[in-house]
C-alpha positions in Angstrom: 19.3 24.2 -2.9 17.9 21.7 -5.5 16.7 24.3 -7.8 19.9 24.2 -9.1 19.6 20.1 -10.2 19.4 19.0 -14.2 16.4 17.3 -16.1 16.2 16.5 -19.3 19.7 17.5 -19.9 19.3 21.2 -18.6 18.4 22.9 -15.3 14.9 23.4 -14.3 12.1 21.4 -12.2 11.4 17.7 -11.5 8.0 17.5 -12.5 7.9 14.1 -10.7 9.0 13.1 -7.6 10.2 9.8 -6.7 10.2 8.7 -2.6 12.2 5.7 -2.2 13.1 5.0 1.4 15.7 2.2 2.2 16.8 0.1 4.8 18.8 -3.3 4.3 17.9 -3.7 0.9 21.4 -3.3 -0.6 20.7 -6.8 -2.7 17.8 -5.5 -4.6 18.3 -1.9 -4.7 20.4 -1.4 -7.9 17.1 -3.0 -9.7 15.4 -0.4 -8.0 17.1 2.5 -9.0 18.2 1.7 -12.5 14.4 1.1 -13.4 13.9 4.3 -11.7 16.8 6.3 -13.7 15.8 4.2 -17.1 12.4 5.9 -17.2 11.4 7.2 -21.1 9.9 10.3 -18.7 12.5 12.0 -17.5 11.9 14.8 -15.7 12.4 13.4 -12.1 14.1 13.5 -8.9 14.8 9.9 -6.9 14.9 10.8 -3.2 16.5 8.0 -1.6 16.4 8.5 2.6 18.7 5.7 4.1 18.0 4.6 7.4 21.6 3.3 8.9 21.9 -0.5 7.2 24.4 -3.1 7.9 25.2 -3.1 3.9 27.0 -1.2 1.5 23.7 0.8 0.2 25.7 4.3 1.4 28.5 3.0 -1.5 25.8 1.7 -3.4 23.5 4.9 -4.3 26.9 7.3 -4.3 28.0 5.0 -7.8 24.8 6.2 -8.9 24.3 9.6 -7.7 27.8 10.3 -9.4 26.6 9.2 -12.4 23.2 11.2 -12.3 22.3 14.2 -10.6 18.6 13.7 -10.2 19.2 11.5 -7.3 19.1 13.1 -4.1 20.1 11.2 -1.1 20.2 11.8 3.0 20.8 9.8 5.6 18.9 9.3 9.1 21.1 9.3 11.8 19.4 6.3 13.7 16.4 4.4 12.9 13.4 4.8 11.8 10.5 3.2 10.3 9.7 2.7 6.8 7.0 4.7 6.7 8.5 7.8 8.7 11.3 7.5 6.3 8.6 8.0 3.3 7.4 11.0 5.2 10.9 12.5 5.4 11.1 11.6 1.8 8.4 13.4 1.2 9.2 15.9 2.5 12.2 16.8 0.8 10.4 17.0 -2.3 11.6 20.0 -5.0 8.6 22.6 -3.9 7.7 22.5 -7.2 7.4 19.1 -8.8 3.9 18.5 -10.0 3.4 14.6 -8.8 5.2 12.1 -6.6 5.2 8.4 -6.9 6.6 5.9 -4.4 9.0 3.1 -5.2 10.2 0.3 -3.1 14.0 -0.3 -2.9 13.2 -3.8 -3.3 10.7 -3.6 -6.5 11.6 -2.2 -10.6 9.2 -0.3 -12.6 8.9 -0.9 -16.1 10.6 1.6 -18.4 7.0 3.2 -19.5 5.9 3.9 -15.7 6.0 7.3 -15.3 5.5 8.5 -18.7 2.0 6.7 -19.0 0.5 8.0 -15.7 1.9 11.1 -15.6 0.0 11.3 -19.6 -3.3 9.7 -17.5 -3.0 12.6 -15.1 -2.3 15.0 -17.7 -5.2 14.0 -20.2 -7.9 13.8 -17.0 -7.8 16.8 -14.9 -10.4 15.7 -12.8 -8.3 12.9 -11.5 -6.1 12.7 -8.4 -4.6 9.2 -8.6 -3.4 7.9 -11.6 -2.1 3.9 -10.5 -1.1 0.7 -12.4 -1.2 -3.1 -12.0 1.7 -4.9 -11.0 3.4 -8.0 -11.2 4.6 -9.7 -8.0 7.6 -11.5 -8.1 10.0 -14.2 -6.3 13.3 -13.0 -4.9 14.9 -14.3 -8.0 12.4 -12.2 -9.9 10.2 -14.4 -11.4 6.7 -13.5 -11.9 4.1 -15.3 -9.2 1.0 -13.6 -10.4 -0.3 -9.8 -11.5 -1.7 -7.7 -8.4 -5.3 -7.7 -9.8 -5.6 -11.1 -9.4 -5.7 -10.8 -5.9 -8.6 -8.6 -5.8 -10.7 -9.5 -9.0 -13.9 -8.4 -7.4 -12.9 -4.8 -6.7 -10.4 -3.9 -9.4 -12.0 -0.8 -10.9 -12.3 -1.2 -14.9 -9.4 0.6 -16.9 -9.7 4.4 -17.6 -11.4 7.3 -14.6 -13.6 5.6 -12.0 -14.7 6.3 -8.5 -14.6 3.4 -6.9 -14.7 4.3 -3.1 -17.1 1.4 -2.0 -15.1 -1.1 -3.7 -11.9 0.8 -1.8 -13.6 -0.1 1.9 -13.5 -3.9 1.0 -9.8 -4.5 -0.8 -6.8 -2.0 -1.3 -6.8 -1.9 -5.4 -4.6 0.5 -5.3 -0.6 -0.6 -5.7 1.3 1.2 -3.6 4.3 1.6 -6.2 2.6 2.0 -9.1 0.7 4.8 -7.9 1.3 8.5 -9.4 -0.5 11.4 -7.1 -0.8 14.9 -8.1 0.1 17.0 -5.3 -2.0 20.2 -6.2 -5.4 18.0 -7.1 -4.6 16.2 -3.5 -3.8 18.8 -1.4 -7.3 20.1 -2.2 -9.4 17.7 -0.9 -6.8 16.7 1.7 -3.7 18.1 3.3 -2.0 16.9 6.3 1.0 17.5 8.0 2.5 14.0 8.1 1.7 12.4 4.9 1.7 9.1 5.9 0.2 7.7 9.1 3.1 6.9 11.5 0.9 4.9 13.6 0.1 2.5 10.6 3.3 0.9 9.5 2.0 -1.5 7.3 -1.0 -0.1 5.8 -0.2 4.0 5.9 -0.7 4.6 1.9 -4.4 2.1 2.6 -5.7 5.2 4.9 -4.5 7.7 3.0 -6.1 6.0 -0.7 -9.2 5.9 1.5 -8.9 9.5 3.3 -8.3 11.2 -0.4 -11.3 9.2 -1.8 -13.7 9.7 0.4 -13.0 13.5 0.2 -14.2 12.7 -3.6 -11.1 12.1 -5.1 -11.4 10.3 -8.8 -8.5 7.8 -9.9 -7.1 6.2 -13.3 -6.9 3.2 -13.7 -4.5 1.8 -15.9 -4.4 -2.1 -16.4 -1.0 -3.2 -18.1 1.4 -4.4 -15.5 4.2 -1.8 -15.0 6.0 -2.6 -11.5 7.7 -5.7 -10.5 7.0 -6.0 -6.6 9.1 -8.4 -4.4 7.8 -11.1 -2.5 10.8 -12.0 0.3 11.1 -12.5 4.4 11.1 -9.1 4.8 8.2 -7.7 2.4 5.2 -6.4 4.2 2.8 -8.7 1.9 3.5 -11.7 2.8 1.8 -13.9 4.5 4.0 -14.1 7.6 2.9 -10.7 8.5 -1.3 -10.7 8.0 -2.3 -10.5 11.4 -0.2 -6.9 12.0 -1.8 -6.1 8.8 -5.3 -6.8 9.5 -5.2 -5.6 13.1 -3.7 -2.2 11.5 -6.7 -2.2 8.9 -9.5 -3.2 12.0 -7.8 0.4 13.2 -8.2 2.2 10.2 -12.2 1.8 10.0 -12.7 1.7 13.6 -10.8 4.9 14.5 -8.8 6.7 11.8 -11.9 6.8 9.4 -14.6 7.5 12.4 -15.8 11.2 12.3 -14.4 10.9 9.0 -16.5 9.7 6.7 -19.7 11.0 5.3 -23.3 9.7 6.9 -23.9 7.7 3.9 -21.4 5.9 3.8 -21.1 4.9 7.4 -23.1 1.4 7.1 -20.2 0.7 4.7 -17.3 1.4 7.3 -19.1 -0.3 10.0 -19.8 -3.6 7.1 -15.7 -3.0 6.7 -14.6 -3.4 9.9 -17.1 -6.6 10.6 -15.0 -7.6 7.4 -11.4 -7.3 9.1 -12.6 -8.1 12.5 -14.0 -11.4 11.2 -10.4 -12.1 9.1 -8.5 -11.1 12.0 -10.2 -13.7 14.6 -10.0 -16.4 11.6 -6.4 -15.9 11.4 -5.9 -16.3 15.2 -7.7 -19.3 15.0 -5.9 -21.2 12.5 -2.5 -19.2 14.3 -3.4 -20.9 17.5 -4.0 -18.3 19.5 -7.5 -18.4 20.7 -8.1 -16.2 23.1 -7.4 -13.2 21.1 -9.4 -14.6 18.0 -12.5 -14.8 20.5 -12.0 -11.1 21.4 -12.0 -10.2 17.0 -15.1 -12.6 16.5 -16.7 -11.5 19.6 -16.5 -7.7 18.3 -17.3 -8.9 15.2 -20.8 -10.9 16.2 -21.1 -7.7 17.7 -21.5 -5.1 15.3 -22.4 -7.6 12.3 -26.2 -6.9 11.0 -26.4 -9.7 8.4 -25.9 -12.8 10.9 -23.5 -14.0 9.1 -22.9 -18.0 10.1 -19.4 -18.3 9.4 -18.2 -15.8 12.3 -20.4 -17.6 14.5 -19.3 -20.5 14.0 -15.9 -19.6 14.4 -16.9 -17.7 17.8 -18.0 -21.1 18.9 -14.7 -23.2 17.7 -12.4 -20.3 19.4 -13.9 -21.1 23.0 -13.5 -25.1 22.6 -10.7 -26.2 25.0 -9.2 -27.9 22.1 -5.5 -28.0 20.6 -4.7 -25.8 18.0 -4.6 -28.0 15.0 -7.8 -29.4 15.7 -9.6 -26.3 16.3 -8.3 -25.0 13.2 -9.1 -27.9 11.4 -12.9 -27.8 13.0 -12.9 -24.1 11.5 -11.6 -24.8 8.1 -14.4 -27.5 7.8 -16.8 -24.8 9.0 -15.9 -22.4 6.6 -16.4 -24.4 4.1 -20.1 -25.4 5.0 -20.4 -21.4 5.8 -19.4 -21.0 2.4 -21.9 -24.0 0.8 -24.6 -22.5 2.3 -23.8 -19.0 0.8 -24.1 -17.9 4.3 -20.4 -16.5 4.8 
């Protein structure tokens, strides 16, 4: 049925594909979709799936669909999840679009977006992911930092890299600035559900890893071209940490077991220590000690370089102490840990 829709002013095929899921977001979402529909590429479809909101975002994306047939729009009769509503977005995809891209109905892309990944894809056939650096915002939009600065020790350098070990340790990868090619993926890696359902706040982290370590090469482009949203509800912030680390502990401890190659299993194990250990710290200094003792005990566990700070931290999490003084004793620890270059 969508054979039919116009690009570039005629009828033929999207050669992107834009997933934008929404739910509640009807204050930021004309941003969202006017930095979508002001792209200098385009040849591309917006698929906007609305999960039932108490707002006016129905009203909202009709002004713009009537205004501009790429946008094609559907409605879930109840709730659902973010990410299943990215994997019916998915897959409603035009069966012949070349790439999708996701966008957050609370973020903006930059004009230039699509038109300079879809050229690094173009230019580097070897490459699977073509993805950007971001700036993250305030609700008002005003820009906090750039997305690289939060992981300056594993941001590959610009241009084609492979940069899988660097992947285990931090997600480099922006979500929203990421352009996939759907031909060069589904070779090394084609499930049926796209995104991981189980994993609602880290489902594009196992898939980045899943595609990569099935010896996918990605692009690297450094200029800041999206504008994500740092609010109450956002996923990043840190208000929601714990879900996300106890989400990640799950990735490497079962949705990458059996999956990834024999050489690189020291690594996984190395990664989970890594999340097991931030997970119990968090726990700590969130006052709940009985579950960080479980994460550091796991941790002590399977750790193989005796690292002193998780230790330590074992230690604080048993002392019958309130919780603002056993997560003062930690911070103090961690920072000895740390002065010792033991951490």
């Amino acid at each position: 049925m969508r054979r039919g829709r116009r690009f570039l002013g005629g009828t033929g095929t999207p050669r992107v594909s834009v997933l934008m899921p929404t739910y509640n977001f009807a204050e930021f979402l004309p941003q969202a979709i006017e930095g979508v529909l002001a792209q200098t590429m385009r040849a591309f479809e917006l698929i906007i799936g609305h999960t039932p909101s108490a707002d006016n975002t129905a009203e909202i994306v009709a002004y713009y669909q009537r205004r501009d047939p790429r946008i094609v729009y559907f409605r879930n009769a109840a709730y659902i999840p973010a990410v299943a509503n990215f994997n019916r977005c998915y897959r409603r995809m035009h069966p012949e679009s070349r790439y999708w891209i996701m966008c957050g109905s609370d973020d903006r892309w930059a004009p230039t977006l699509l038109e300079k990944l879809v050229a690094a894809l173009e230019a580097h056939p070897e490459v699977t992911i073509a993805h950007c650096d971001g700036y993250r915002v305030d609700v008002q939009g005003r820009v906090i930092n750039k997305y690289s600065d939060l992981y300056p020790e594993t941001t590959p350098p610009p241009g084609v890299h492979r940069n899988v070990r660097e992947l285990f340790f931090a997600n480099y990868i922006l979500a929203f600035g990421a352009l996939v090619h759907r031909d060069r993926m589904a070779r090394l890696y084609d499930p049926e559900v796209v995104f991981d359902p189980e994993l609602t706040m880290t489902p594009e982290y196992a898939l980045w890893l899943r595609v990569f370590l099935r010896g996918a090469y990605g692009y690297y482009l450094p200029e800041p071209l999206v504008y994500y949203r740092k609010h109450p509800k956002a996923h990043v912030i840190q208000a929601h940490v714990i879900p996300r680390l106890q989400q990640e502990v799950r990735i490497f401890k079962e949705k990458l077991a059996g999956f990834c190659p024999s050489e690189l299993e020291p690594l996984r194990q190395e990664a989970l220590v890594v999340r097991l250990a931030h997970l119990g710290f968090e726990l700590l200094v969130a006052g709940r000690p009985r579950e960080a003792t479980q994460a550091l005990e796991e941790a002590c566990a399977r750790d193989t370089r005796g690292r002193l700070d998780i230790r330590v931290a074992r230690r604080i999490a048993r002392l019958p102490l309130p919780a603002r003084v056993r997560s003062a004793f930690w911070r103090t620890a961690l920072v000895g840990a740390r002065v010792l270059h033991r951490a």
